[in-house]
C-alpha positions in Angstrom: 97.4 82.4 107.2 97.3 82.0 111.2 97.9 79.0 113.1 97.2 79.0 117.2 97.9 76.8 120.5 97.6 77.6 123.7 100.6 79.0 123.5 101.5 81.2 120.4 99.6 82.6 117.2 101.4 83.3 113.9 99.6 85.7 111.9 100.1 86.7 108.0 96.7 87.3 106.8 97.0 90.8 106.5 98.4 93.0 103.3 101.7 91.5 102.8 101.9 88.7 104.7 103.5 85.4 103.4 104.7 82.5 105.9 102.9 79.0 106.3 102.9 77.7 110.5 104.0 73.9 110.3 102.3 72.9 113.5 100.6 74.6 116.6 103.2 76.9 118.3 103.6 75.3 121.6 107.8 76.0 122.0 108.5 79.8 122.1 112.4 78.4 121.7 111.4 76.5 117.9 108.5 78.0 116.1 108.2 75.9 113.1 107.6 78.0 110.1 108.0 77.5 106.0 108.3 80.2 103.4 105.1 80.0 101.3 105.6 80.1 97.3 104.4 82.3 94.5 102.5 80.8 91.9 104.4 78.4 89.0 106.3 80.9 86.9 105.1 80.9 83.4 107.7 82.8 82.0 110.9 81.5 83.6 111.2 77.8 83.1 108.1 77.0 85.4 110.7 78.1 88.7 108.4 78.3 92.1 109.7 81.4 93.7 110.3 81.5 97.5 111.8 84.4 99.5 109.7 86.5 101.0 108.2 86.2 104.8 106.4 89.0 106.8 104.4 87.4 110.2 103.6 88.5 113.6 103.7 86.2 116.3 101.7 87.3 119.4 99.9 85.0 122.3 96.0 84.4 121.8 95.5 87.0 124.1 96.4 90.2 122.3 97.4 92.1 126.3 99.3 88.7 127.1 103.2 89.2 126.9 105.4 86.6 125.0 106.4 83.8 127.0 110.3 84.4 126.8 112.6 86.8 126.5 113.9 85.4 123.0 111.5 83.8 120.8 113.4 81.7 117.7 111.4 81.1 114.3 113.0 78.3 112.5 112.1 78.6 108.3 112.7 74.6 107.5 112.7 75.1 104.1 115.0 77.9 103.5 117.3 75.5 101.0 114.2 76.3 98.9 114.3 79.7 98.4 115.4 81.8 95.6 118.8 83.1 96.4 119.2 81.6 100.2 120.3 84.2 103.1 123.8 83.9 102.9 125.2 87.4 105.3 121.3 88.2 105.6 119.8 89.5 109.3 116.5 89.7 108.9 114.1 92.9 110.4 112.0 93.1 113.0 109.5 95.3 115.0 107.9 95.1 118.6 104.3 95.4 119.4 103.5 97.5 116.4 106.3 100.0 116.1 107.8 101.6 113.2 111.0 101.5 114.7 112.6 98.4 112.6 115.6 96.8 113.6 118.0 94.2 111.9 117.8 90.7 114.3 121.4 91.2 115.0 121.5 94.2 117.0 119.3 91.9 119.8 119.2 88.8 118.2 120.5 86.6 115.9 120.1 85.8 112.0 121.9 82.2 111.2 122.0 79.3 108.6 121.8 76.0 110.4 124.6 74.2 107.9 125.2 71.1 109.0 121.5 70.3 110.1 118.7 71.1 107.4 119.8 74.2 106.1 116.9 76.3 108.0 117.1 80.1 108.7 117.2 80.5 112.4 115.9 84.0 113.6 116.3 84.6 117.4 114.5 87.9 118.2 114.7 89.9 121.7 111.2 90.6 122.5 112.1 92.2 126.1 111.4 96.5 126.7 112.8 98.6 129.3 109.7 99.7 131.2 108.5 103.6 131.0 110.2 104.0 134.4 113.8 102.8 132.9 116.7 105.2 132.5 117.4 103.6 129.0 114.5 102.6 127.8 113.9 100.8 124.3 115.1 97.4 123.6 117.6 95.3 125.7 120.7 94.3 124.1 121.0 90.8 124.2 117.8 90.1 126.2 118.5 89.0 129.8 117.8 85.2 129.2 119.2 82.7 130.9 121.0 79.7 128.9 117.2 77.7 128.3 115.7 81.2 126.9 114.0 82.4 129.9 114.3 85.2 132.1 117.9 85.3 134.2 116.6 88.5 136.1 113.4 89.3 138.5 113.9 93.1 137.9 110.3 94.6 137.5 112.4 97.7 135.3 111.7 95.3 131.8 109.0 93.6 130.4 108.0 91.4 127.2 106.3 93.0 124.8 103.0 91.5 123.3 103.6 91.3 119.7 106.8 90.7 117.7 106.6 91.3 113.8 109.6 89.7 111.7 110.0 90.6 107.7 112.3 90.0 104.9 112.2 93.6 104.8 110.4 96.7 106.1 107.1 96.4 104.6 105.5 99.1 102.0 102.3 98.0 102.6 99.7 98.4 99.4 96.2 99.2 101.0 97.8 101.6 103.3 100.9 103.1 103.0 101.1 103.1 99.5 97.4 104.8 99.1 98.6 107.4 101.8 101.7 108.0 99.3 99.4 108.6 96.6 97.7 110.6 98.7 100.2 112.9 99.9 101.5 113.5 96.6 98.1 114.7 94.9 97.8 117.4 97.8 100.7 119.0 95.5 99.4 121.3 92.4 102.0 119.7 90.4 101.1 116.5 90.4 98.2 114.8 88.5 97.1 111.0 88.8 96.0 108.6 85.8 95.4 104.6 85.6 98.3 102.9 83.7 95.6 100.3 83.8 94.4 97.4 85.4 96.4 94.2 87.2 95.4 90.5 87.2 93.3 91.1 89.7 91.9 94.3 89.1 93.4 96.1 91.1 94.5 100.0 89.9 98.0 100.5 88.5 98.6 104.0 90.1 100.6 106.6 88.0 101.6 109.6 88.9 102.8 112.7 86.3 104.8 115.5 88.0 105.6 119.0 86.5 105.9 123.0 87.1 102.8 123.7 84.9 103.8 127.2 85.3 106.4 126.5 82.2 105.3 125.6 78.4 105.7 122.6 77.6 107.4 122.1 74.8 110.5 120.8 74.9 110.1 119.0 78.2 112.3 115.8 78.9 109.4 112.9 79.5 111.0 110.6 82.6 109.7 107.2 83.1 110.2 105.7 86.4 108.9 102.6 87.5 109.2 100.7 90.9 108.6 97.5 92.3 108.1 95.2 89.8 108.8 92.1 92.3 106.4 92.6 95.3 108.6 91.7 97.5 111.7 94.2 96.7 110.4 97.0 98.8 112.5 99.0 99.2 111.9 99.9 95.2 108.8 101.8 97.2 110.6 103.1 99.8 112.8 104.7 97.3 109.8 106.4 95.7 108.8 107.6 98.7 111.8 109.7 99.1 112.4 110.8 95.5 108.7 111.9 96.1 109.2 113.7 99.0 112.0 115.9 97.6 110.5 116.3 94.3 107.3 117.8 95.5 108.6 119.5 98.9 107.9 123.0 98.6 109.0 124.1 102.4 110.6 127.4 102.0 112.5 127.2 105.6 114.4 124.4 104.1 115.5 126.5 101.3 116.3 127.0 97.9 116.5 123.0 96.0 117.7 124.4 92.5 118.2 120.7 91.1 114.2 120.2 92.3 113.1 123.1 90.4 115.4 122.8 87.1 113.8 119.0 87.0 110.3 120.1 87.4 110.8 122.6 84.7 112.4 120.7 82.7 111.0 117.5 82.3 107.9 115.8 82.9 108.4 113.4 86.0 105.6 109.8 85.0 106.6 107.6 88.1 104.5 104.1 89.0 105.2 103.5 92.7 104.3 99.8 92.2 104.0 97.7 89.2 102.6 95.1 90.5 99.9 95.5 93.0 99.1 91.9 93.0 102.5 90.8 94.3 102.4 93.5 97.0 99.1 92.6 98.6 99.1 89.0 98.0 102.6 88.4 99.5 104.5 87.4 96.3 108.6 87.6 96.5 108.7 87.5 92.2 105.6 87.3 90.2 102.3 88.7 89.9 99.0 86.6 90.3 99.6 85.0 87.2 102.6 83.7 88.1 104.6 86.3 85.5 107.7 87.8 86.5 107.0 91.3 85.1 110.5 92.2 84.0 110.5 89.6 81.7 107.1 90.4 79.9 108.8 94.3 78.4 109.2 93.0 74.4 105.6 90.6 74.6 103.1 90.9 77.3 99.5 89.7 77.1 96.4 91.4 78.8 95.3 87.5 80.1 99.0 86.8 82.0 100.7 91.0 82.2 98.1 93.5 81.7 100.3 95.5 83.9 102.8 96.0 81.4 100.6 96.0 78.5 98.8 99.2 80.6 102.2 101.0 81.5 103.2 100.3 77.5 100.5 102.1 76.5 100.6 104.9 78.6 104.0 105.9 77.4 102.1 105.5 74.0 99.3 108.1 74.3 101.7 110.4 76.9 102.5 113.9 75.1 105.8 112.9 73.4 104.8 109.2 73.0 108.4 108.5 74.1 110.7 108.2 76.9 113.6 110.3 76.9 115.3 108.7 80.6 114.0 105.4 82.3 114.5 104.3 85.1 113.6 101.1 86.7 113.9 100.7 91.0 114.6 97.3 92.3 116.2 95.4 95.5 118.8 92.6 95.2 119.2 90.0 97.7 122.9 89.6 97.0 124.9 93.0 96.7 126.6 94.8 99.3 125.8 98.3 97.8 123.4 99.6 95.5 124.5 99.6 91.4 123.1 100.8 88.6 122.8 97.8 85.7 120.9 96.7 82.7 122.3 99.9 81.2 122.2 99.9 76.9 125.3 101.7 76.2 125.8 100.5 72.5 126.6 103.8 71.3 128.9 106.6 72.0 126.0 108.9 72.9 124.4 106.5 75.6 127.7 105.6 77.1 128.5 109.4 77.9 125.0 109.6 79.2 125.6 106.4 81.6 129.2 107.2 82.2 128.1 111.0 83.5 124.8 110.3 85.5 126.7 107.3 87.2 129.6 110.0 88.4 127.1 112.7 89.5 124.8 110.3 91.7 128.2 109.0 92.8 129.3 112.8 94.1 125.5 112.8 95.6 125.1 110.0 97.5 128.3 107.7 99.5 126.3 104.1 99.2 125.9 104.3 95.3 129.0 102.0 93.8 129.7 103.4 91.1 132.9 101.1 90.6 130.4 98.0 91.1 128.1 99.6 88.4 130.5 100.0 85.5 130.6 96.4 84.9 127.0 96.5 83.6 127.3 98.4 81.1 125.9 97.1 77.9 128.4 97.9 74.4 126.4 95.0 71.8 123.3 96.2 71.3 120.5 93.5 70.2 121.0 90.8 67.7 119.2 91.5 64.2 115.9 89.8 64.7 115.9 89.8 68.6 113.5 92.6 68.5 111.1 90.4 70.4 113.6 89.9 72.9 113.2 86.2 73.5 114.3 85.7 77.7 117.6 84.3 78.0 118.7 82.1 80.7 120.9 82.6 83.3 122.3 86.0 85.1 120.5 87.6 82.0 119.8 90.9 84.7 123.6 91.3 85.3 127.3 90.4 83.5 126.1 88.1 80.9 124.4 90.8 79.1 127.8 92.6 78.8 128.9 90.0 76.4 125.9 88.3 75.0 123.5 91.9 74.0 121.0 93.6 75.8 118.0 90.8 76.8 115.1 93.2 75.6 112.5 91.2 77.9 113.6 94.1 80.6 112.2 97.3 81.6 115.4 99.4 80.9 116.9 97.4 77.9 113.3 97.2 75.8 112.5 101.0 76.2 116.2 102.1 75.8 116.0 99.8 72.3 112.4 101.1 71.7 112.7 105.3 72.0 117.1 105.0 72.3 117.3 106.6 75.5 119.1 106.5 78.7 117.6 103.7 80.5 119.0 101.6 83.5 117.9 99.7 86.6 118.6 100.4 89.7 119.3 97.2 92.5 119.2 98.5 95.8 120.2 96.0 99.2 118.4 93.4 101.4 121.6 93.1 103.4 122.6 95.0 106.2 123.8 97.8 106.7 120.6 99.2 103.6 117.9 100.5 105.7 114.4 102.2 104.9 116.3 105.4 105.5 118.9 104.5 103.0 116.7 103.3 100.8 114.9 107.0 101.0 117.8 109.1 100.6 118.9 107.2 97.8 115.9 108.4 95.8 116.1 111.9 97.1 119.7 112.1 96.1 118.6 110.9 92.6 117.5 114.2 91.8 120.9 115.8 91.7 122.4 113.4 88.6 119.2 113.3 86.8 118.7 117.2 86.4 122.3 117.7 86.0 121.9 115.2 82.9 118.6 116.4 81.4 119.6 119.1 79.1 122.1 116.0 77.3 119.5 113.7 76.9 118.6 114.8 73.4 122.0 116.8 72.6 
């Protein structure tokens, strides 16, 4: 939605946007904002999910520059959200850029504590001009104590447009169609429907292969991403395993791990689960108010068609099985990415975890694998839990260690259903995890998985 003044309009009514303007935006020093929330969840206690944000704030006058040098956004009901912000900086970007920042290399990300528990962004909207030595951004803005300008130099300027999100956006209608895109220019790669959302839209799925090699005895890797609209980074991390999957540059050399996974396995990868979610806003659910990655042992084609369309592609895929899954999220909590929800209730699926953890590990320095081992799952599913009715609680982390595997998951109902490595991957909101991170994480993947592919069946 967008509210205007005479002074400031806050805009989210594009693909992605979520934040709800209290009042007309007359003070540049307290913009008055409240996180907007997904719809009732039907499948976790009737919770209303609140997390996300993603706005631009810009004067009525699209050429006019912000009136100060720091603009501060004040979320009033941040006490409401999901997990709270707690060491969170949130991003940023200036009159359209790319170029992302955390609030805390200009600005400031803070918890007001002893007032009403609102998140406080302060964002530096000031540029060198084109004539600067430095140019870019201005550390710490130039303001005077009231928020104004301290300096009359004519070598910096205000840009027009600041954009603040929870994370770098992946936005549906654009970026991720130009993903598909980009990946179907490749011979290797053919597209299908894994069926239709709440609302319609086109659950995209991609299947990747050298079709140059029989295939018969092929490994069949399931990879799903973003589940919860607002994680992501889930599709940043596509994005990279994408690009070097299908990057056949021959100046940048030989990729053996690249070639031995396209030979030997066939790569099915959904970029995002839930296209709802993304385009809509959503931090958690889908239109329907389901969070998907508790709908894997019952969904319904009225409240989850997305998952009954993903189940049922795995079903009519050449092996009708899964031999690795993997499922890409973001957590709002950890310091560095882990690998969890990981069935290891046999000795077979323990050596598979216990050696694909240890070879990502050598590949990529963010990857914890000490963080990770924790998660692993030894009791496998009560008799009768097929179903997997949802637990309560931290049922996505340590509980399952103790209690069995909560087969209302992605990774812990298709590990139970075809016994196969299966995991989830929870990447970072906090700083230092960046798009670029987020990237090289999943080309980095590559290595562990086709280092582990000829065990998967052994």
């Amino acid at each position: 939605m967008a509210a205007s003044s005479a002074s400031l309009v806050i805009n989210s009514s594009f693909d992605g946007g979520s934040i709800e303007c209290v009042e007309c935006c007359e003070d540049a020093a307290n913009v008055r904002l409240r996180l907007l929330p997904d719809p009732v969840s039907l499948n976790e206690g009737g919770k209303i999910f609140r997390q996300h944000f993603d706005f631009t704030c810009s004067k009525i006058s699209p050429a006019e520059e912000l009136p100060r040098d720091v603009i501060c956004f004040r979320i009033e009901n941040a006490r409401a959200s999901m997990c709270g912000y707690e060491s969170y900086t949130a991003m940023y970007s200036l009159d359209g850029s790319e170029d992302w920042k955390r609030c805390d290399e200009t600005g400031t990300t803070q918890i007001d504590e002893e007032g009403d528990g609102a998140l406080v962004l302060s964002v530096n909207v000031v540029r060198h001009s084109p004539d600067s030595p430095g140019g870019g951004d201005i550390p710490g803005g130039g303001d005077s104590p009231d928020g104004r300008s301290s300096s009359s130099s004519s070598r910096k300027k205000r840009v027009c447009t600041v954009h603040v999100a929870y994370f770098v956006p992946y936005r549906y209608d654009t970026q991720h169609a130009d993903l598909i895109a980009r990946c179907l220019q490749s011979p290797l790669v053919t597209r299908s429907c894994a069926g239709l959302s709440v609302e319609k839209r086109e659950i995209d799925l991609l299947t990747i292969t050298d079709r140059s090699t029989p295939p018969e005895g092929k490994m069949a890797v399931w990879i799903v991403c973003r589940q919860h609209p607002a994680e992501t980074m889930a599709e940043w991390w596509a994005d990279g395993f994408l690009g070097r999957l299908l990057d056949g540059d021959p100046l940048k050399g030989a990729d053996p791990a690249r070639d031995a996974l396209l030979r030997g396995s066939v790569v099915n990868i959904i970029c995002c689960a839930n296209p709802d979610g993304a385009a809509l806003g959503l931090t958690r659910t889908n239109a329907a108010g389901m969070n998907l990655n508790r709908e894997w042992s019952t969904p319904t084609e009225e409240h989850t068609p997305e998952i009954v369309g993903i189940l049922a592609k795995i079903a009519e895929s050449p092996s009708s099985s899964c031999d690795f899954v993997l499922d890409v999220h973001g957590d709002e909590t950890l310091p560095r990415p882990v690998l969890c929800c990981a069935p290891a209730w046999d000795a077979r699926l323990d050596r598979l975890q216990r050696a694909f953890w240890a070879e990502l590990a050598s590949a990529n320095s963010d990857f914890s694998l000490e963080d990770s081992l924790p998660h692993l799952i030894h009791i496998p599913p009560a008799p009768g839990d097929a179903a997997g009715q949802c637990k309560t609680g931290a049922d996505r982390l340590d509980n399952m260690a103790e209690t069995g595997a909560n087969l209302t998951l992605c990774s812990t109902q298709l590990a139970f259903r075809h016994d196969c490595l299966a995991m989830t991957l929870e990447q970072c909101f906090l700083a230092p995890w960046s798009v670029e991170k987020s990237k090289q994480l999943g080309a980095d993947m590559i290595q562990p998985l086709a280092a582990i592919l000829p065990s998967l069946r052994s």
